[in-house]
C-alpha positions as CSV (number, residue, x, y, z in Angstrom):
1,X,82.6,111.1,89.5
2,X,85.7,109.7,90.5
3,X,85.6,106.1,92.0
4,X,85.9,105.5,96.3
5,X,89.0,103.3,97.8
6,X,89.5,102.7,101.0
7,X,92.9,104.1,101.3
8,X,93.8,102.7,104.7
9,X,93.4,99.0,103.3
10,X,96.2,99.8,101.2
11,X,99.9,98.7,102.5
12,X,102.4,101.5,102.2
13,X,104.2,100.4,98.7
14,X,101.0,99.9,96.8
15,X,99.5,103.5,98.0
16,X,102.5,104.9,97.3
17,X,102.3,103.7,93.8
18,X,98.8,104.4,93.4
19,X,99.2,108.0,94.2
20,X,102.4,107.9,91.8
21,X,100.2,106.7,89.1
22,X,97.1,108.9,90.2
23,X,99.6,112.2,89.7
24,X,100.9,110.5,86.4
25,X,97.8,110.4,84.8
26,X,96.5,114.0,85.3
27,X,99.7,114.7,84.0
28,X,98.9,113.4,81.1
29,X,95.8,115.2,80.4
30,X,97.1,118.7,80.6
31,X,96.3,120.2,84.2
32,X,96.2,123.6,82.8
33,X,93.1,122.7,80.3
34,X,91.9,120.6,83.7
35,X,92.3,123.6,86.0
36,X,93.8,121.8,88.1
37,X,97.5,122.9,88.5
38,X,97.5,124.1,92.4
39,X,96.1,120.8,93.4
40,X,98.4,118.8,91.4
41,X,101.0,120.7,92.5
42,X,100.5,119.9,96.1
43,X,100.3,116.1,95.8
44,X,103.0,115.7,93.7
45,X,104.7,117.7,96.1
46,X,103.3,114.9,99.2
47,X,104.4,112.2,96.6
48,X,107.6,113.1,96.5
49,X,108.2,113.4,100.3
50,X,106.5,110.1,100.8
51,X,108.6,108.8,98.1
52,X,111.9,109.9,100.7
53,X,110.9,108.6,103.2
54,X,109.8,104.9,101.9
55,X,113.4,104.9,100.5
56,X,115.0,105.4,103.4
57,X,112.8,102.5,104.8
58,X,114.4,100.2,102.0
59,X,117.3,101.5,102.7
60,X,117.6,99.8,106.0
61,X,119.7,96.6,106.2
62,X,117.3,95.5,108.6
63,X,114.3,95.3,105.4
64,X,116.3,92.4,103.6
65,X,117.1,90.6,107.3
66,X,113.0,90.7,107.6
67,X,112.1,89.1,104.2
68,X,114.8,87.0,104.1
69,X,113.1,85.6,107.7
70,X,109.7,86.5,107.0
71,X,110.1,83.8,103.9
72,X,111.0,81.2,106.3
73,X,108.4,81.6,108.7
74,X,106.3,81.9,105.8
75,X,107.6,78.6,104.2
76,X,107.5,76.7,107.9
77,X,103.3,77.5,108.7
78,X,102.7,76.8,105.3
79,X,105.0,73.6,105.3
80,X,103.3,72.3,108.5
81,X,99.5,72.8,107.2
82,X,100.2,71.1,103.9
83,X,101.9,67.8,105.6
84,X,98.7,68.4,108.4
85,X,96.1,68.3,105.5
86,X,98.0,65.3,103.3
87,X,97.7,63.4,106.3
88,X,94.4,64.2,106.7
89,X,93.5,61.3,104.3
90,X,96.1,59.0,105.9
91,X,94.6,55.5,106.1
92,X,96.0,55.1,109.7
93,X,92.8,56.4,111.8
94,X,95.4,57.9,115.0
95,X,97.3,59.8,112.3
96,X,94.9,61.1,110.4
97,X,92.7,62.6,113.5
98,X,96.4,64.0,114.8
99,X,96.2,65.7,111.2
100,X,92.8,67.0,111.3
101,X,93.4,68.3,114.6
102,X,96.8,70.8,113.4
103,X,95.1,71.6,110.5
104,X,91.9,72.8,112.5
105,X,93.6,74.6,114.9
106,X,95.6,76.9,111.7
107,X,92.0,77.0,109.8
108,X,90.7,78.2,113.1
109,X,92.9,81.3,112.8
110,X,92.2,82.2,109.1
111,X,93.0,81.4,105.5
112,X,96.2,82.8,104.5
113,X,98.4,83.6,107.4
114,X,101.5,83.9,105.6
115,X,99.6,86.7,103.6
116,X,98.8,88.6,106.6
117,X,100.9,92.0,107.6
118,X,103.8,91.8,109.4
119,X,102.2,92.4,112.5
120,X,99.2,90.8,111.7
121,X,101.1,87.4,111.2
122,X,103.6,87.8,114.0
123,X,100.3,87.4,116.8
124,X,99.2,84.9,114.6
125,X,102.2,82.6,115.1
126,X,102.5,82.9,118.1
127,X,99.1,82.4,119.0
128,X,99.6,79.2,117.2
129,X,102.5,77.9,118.6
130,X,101.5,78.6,122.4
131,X,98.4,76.3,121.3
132,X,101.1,74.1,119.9
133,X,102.9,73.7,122.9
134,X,100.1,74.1,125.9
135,X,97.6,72.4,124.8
136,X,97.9,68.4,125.3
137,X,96.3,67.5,122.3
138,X,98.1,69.4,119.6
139,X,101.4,68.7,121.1
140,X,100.6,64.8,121.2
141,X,99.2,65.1,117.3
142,X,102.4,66.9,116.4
143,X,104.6,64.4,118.2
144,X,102.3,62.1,116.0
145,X,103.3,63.5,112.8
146,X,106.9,64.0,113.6
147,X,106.6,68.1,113.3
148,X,107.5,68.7,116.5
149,X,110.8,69.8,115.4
150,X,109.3,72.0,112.6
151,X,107.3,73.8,115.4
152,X,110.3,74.7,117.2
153,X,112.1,75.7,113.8
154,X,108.6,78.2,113.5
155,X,109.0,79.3,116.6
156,X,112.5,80.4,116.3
157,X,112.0,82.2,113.0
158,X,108.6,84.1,114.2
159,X,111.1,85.3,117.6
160,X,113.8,86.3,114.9
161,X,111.7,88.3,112.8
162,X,109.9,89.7,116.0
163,X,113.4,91.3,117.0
164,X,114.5,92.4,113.8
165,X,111.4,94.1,113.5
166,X,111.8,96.0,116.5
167,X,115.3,97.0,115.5
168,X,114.3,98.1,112.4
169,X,111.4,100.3,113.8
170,X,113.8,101.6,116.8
171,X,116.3,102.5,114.2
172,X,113.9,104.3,111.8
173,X,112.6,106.4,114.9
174,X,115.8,107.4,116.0
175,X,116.9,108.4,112.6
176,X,113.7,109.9,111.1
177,X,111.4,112.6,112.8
178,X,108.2,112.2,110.5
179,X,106.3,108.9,110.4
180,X,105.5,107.5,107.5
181,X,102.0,107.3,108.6
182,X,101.7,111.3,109.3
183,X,103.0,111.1,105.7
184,X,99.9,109.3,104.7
185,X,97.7,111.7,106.0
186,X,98.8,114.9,104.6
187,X,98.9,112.7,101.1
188,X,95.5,111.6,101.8
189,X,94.6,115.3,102.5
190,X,95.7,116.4,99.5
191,X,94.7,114.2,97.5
192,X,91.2,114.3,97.9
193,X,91.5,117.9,97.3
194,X,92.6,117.0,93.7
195,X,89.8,114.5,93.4
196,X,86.7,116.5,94.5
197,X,88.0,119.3,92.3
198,X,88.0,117.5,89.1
199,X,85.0,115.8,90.4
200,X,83.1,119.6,91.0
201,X,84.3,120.4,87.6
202,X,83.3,118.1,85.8
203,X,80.0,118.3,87.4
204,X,79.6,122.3,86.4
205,X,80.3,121.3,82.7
206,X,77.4,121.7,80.5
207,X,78.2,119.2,77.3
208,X,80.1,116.4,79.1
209,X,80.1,114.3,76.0
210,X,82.8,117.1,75.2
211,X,84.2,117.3,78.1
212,X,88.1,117.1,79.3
213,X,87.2,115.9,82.2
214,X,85.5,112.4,81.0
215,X,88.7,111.5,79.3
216,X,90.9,111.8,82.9
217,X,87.8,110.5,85.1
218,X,87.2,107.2,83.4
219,X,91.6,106.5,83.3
220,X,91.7,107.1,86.8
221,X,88.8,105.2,87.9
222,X,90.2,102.2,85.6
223,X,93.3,102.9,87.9
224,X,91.4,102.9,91.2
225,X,89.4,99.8,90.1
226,X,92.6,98.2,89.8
227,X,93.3,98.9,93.6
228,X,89.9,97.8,94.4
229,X,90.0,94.4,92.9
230,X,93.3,94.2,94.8
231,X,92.0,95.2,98.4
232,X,89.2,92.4,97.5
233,X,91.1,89.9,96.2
234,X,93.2,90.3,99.8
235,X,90.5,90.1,101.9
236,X,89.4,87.0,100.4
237,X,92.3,84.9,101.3
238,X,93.9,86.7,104.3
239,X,92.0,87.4,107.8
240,X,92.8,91.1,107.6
241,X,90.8,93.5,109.1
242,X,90.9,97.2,108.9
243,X,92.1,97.7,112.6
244,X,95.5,95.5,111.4
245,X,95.6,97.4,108.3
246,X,96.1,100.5,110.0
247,X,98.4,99.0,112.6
248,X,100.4,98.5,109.8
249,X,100.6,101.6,108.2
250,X,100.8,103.2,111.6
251,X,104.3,101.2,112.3
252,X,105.5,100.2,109.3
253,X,104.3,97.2,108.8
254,X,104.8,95.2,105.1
255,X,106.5,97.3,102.5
């Protein structure tokens, strides 16, 4: 039997490749023996338009624009919660409780925040910063540790990459009719249907030390265990949850 993945957990460049590889791999153990020529046919087909329409994502000036901003947003939350957590052992009691205050109130919002999905770490920043700058305490503790102007210089980066987002995803709608999510779908679709018939055949053979099928079952669940230890890894050091996952696949979210 061929391994489960959750599909959806998957961001839109590593499902991509793992259906790239998936079709590479039956490919390589002779559909025709396998039986399986039809179904194969019809993902690689769904590959290839998903493969399209990611490019013409890439293709978009706005993608370098958002990592390029993305980076230093990225390198300002990180920046701030490593000076927080030095200072954490400051021998100054005033300083260290304004550190262990900023670092509490990131922790409180999960490990891993510049790991999060676009989305995902756009709310997050801002969820942060409007702590940041409403609530007394926090904005006293940063004025303690002089990052007051490395707030400001988050704040401007998370807005930045907020609106380039939105261009980018206004400018992919006007230009391209199909979603990359309805995309997913019809992949998904088909791709089960090439699954659960190897699967079924498999099943119906009578020697399956002999059998073709072994062989192209245990590479493709080496391939989806792969993806698996990837999914897991991610959830252990990123808040994600499978409501942002699909956000992000539903708009585009990291590529």
């Amino acid at each position: 039997m061929i391994n489960a993945i959750e599909l959806v957990r998957l961001r839109n460049a590593e499902y991509l490749q793992l259906m790239k590889d998936f079709v590479s791999i039956v490919e390589r153990n002779d559909p025709t023996t396998l039986n399986v020529n039809s179904k194969l046919t019809d993902l690689q087909t769904k590959v290839g338009e998903m493969d399209v329409l990611f490019k013409k994502i890439l293709a978009n000036e706005n993608t370098a624009v958002l990592l390029n901003i993305d980076k230093k947003r990225d390198d300002c939350i990180n920046g701030i919660l490593l000076v927080a957590q030095g200072f954490e052992y400051h021998f100054e009691e005033n300083i260290r409780m304004a550190a262990e205050k900023i670092a509490t109130n990131i922790r409180f919002y999960g490990a891993g925040i510049a790991k999060q999905n676009y989305q995902a770490e756009t709310a997050t920043l801002t969820n942060i910063i409007n702590d940041w700058e409403n609530k007394a305490e926090l904005v006293a503790a940063l004025s303690t540790l002089n990052l007051t102007a490395w707030k400001d210089e988050l704040k401007i980066q998370n807005n930045a990459f907020n609106s380039v987002y939105l261009d980018r995803t206004q400018e992919y709608g006007n230009t391209t009719p199909e979603s990359l999510n309805n995309k997913r779908n019809e992949t998904n679709t088909v791709y089960y249907a090439l699954r659960d018939r190897i699967t079924a055949l498999d099943i119906l053979i009578e020697a399956p030390a002999t059998s073709p099928y072994t062989t192209v079952i245990n590479q493709l669940n080496a391939l989806i265990d792969q993806y698996n230890n990837l999914i897991l890894n991610r959830s252990n050091t990123s808040k994600e949850t499978d409501s942002l996952a699909t956000s992000e696949n539903t708009t585009l979210g990291s590529i």
